[in-house]
Backbone as CSV, one residue per row, in Angstrom:
resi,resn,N_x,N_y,N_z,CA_x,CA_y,CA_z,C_x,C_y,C_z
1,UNK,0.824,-1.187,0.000,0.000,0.000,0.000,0.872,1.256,0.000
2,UNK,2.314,1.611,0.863,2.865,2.419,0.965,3.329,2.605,-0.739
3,UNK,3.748,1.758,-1.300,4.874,1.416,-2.569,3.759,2.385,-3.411
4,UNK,2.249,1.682,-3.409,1.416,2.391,-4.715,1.339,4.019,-4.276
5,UNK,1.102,4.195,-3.033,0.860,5.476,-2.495,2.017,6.426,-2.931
6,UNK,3.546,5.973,-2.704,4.700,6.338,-3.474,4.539,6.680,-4.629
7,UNK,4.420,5.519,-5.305,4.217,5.520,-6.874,2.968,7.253,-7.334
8,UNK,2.275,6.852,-6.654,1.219,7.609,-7.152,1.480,9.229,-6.924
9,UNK,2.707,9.768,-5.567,2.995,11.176,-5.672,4.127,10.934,-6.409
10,UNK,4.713,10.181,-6.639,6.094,10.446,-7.399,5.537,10.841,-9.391
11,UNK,4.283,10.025,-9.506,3.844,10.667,-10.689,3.096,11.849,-10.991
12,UNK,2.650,12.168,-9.480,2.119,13.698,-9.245,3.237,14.732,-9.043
13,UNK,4.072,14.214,-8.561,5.263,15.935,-8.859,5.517,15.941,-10.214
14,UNK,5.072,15.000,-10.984,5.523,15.452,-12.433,4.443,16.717,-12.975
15,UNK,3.121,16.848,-12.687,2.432,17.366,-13.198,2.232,18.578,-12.045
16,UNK,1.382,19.982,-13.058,1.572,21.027,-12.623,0.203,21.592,-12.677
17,UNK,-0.905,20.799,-12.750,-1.917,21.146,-13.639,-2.722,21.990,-12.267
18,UNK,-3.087,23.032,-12.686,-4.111,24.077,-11.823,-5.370,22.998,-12.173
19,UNK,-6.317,22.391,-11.267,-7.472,22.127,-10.910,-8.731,22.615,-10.238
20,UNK,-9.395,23.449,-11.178,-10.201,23.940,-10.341,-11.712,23.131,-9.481
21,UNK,-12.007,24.079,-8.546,-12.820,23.616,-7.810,-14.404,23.116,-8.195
22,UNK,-15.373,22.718,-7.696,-16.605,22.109,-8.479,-17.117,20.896,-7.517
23,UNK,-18.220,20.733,-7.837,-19.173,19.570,-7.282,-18.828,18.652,-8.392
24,UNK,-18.157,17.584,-7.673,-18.524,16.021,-8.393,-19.088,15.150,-8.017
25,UNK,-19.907,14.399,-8.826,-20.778,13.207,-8.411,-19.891,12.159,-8.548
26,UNK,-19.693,11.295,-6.936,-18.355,10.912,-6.761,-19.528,9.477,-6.851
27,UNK,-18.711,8.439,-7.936,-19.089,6.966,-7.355,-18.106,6.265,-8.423
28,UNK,-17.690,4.992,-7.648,-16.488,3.999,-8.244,-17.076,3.002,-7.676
29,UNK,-17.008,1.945,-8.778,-17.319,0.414,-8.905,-15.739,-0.416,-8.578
30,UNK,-15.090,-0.306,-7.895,-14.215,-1.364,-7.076,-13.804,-2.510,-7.808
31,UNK,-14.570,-3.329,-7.715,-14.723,-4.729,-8.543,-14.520,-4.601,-9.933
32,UNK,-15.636,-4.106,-10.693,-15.608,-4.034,-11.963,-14.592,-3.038,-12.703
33,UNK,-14.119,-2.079,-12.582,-13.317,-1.145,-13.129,-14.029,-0.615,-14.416
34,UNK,-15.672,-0.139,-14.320,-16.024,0.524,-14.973,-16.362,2.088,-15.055
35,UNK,-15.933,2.545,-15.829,-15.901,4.284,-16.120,-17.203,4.337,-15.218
36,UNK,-17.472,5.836,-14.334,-18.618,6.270,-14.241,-18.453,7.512,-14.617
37,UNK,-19.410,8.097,-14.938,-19.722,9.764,-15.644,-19.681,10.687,-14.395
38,UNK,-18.610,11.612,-14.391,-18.514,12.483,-13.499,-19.488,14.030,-13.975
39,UNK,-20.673,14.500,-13.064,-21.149,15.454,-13.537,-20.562,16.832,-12.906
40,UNK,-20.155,17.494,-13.588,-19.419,19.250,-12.913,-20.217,20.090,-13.168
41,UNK,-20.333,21.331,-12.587,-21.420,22.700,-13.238,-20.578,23.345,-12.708
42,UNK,-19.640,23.302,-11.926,-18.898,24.722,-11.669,-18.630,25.856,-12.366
43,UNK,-17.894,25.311,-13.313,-17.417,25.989,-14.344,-18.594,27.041,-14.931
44,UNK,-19.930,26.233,-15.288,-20.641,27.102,-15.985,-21.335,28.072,-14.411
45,UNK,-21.452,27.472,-13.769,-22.186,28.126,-12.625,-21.084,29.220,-11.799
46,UNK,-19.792,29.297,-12.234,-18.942,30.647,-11.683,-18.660,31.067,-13.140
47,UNK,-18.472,30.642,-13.836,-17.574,31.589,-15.258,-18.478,31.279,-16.432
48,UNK,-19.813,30.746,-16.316,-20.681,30.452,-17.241,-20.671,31.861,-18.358
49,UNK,-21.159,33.297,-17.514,-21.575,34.412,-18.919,-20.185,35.216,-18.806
50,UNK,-19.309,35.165,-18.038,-18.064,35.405,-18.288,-16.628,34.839,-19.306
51,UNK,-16.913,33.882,-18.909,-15.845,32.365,-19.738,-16.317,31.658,-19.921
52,UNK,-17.537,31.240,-21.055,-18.466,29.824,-21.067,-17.527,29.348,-21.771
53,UNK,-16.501,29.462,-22.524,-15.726,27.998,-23.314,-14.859,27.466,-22.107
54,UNK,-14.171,28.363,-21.364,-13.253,28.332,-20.146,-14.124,27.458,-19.343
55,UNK,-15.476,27.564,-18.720,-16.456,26.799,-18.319,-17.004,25.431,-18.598
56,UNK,-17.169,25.465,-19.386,-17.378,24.221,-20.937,-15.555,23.425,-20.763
57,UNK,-14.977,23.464,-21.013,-13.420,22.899,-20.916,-13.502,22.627,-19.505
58,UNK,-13.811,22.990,-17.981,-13.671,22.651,-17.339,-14.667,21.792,-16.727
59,UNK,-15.805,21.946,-17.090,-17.171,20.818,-16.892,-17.443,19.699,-17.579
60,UNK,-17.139,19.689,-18.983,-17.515,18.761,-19.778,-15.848,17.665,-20.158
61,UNK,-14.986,18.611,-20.593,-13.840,18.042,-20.839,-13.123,17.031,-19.692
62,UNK,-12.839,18.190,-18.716,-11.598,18.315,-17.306,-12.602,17.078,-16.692
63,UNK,-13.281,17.380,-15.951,-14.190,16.574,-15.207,-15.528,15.655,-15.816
64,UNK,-15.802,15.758,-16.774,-16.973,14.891,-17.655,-16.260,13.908,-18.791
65,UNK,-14.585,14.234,-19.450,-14.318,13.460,-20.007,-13.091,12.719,-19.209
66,UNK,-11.726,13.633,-18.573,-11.011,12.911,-17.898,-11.090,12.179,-16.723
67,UNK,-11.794,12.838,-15.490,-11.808,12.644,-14.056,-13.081,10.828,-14.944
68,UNK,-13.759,11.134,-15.371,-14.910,10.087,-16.152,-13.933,8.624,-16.245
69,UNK,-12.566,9.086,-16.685,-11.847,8.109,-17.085,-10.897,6.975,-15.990
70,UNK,-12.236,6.937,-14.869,-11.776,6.218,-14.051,-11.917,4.710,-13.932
71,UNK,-11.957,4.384,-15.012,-11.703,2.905,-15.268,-10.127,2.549,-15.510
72,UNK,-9.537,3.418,-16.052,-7.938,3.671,-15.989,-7.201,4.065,-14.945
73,UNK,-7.914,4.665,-14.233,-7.394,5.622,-12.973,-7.694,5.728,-12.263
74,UNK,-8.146,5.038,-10.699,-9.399,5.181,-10.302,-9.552,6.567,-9.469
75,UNK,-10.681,7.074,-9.292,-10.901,8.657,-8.113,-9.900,8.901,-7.056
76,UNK,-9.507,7.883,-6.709,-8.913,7.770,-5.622,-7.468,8.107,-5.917
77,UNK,-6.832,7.614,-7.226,-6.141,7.956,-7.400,-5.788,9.356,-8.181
78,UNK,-6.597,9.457,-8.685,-6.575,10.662,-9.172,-7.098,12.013,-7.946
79,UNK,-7.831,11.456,-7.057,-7.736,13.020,-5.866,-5.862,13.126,-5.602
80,UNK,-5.164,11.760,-5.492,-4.108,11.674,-5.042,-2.847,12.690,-5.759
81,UNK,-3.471,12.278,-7.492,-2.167,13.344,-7.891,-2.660,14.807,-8.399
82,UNK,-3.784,14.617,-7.950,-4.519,16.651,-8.378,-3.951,16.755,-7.014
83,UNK,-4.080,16.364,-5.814,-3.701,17.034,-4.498,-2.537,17.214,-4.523
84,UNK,-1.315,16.530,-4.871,0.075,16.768,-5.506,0.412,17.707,-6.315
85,UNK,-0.380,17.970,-7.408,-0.300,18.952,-8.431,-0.427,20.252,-7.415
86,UNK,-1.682,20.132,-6.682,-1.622,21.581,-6.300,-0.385,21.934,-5.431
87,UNK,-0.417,21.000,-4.396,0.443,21.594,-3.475,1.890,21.818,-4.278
88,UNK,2.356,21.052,-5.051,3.432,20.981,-5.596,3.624,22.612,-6.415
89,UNK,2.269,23.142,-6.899,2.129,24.699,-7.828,2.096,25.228,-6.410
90,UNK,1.962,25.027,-5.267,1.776,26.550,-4.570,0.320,26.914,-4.370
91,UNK,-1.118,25.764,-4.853,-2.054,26.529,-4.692,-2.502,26.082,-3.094
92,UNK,-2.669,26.583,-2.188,-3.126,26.753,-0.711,-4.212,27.395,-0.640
93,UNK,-5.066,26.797,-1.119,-6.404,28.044,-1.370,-7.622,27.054,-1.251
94,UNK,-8.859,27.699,-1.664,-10.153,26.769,-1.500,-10.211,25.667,-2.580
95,UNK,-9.317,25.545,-3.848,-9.581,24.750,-4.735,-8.346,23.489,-4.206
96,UNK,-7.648,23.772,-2.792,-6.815,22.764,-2.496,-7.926,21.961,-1.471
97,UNK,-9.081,22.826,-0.652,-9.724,22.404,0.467,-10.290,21.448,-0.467
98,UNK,-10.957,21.419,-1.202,-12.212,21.241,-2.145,-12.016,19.790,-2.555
99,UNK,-10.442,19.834,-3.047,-9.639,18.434,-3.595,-9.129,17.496,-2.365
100,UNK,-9.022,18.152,-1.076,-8.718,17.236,0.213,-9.552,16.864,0.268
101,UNK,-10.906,17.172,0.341,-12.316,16.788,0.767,-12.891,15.407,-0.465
102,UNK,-12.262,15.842,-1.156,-13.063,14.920,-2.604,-12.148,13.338,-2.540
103,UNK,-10.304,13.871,-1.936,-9.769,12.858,-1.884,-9.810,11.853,-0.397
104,UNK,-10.570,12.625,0.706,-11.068,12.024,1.071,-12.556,11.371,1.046
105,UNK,-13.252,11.733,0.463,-14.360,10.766,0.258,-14.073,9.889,-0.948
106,UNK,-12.830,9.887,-1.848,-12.991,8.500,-2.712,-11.616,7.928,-1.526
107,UNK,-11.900,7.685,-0.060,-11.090,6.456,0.046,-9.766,7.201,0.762
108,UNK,-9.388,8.320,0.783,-7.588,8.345,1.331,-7.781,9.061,2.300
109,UNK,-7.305,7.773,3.495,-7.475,7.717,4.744,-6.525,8.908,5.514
110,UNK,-6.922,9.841,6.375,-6.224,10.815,6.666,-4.788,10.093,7.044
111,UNK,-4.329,9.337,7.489,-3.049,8.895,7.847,-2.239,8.216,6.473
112,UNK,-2.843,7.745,5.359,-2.000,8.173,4.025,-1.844,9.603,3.592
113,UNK,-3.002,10.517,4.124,-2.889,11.559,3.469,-1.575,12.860,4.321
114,UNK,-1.178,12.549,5.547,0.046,12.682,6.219,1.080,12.693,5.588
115,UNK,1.136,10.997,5.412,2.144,10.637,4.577,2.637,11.428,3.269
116,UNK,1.354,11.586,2.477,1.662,12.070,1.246,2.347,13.452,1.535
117,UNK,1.637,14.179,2.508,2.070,15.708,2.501,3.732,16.025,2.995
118,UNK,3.953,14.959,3.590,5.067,14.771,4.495,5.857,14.708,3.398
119,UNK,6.017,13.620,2.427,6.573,12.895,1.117,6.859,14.787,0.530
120,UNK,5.578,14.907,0.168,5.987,16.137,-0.582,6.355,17.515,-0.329
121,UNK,6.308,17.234,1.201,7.372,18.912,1.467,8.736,18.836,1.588
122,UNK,9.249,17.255,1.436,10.851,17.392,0.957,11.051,17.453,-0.860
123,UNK,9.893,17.380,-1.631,10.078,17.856,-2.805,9.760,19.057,-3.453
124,UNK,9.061,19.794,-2.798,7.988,20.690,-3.036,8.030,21.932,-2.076
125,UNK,8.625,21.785,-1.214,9.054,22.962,-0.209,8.007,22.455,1.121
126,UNK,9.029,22.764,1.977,8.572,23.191,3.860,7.585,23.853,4.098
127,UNK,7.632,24.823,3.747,6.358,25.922,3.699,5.026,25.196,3.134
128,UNK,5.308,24.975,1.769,3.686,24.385,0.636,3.150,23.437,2.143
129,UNK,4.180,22.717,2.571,3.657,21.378,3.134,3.079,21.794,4.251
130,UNK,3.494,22.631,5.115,3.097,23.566,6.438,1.309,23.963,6.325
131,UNK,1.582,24.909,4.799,0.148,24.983,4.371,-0.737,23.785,4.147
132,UNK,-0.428,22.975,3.462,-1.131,22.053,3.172,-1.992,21.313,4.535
133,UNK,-0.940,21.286,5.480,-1.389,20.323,6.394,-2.563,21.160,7.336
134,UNK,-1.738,22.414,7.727,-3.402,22.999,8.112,-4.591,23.105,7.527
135,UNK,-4.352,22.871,6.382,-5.856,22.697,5.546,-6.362,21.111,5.438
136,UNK,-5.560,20.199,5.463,-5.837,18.933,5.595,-6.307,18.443,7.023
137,UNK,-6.002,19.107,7.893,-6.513,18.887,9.585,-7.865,19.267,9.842
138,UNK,-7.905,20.515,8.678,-9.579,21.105,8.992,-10.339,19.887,7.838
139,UNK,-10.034,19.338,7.123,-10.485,18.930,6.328,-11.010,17.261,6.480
140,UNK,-10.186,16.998,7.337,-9.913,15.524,8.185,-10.846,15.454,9.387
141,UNK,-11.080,16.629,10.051,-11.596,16.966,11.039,-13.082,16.690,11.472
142,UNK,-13.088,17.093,9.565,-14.984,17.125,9.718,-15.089,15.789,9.710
């Protein structure tokens, strides 16, 4: 369990990707490893008459075609390396709360999620990780 948990931030410091925040309809089939359809409105429901393609790319694409693609990847793993991505960019903000919360309800038990933060403030800086963890305590908490 430690080795995949490894595996899984060591392929998240590769990526840098800003993830924004949103309601997902979180469900994974375990057994079967079949895709389920992730539904988002964020996008259109904050940047809808401002940025509807910006909106549209992040509802339908980001989260309706990739996060969807969890028959390859499962939620769980993927809260694992968006939560990497961010902390690894520096974002400490509500779209990091949003992704603790999501990666804990597909499954990552606050004491992997330690681990991970721990893992990544010797790659990623002292500070990111400092932040991170006070937001992961409130987040663990509930």
């Amino acid at each position: 369990m430690q080795k995949k948990v490894a595996a899984i931030v060591a392929a998240a410091m590769i990526t840098t990707t800003l993830v924004p925040m949103g309601a997902i309809a979180m469900a994974e089939n375990q057994t079967e490893k079949k895709a389920v359809k992730i539904v988002q409105t964020a996008g259109r429901d904050q940047l809808g008459e401002f940025a509807p393609e910006f909106a549209r790319y992040n509802d339908d694409i980001l989260f309706g075609e990739v996060w969807s693609r969890n028959d390859k990847l499962s939620l769980r793993d993927r809260s694992i390396v968006t939560v990497c991505s961010l902390i690894g960019s520096g974002v400490i903000d509500s779209s990091l709360k949003y992704h603790l919360a999501t990666a804990k309800k597909n499954g990552v038990t606050k004491e992997e999620m330690a681990e991970i933060i721990t893992q990544l403030g010797f790659y990623v800086g002292w500070p990111k990780a400092w932040a991170a963890f006070n937001m992961a305590k409130e987040v663990y908490a509930e």
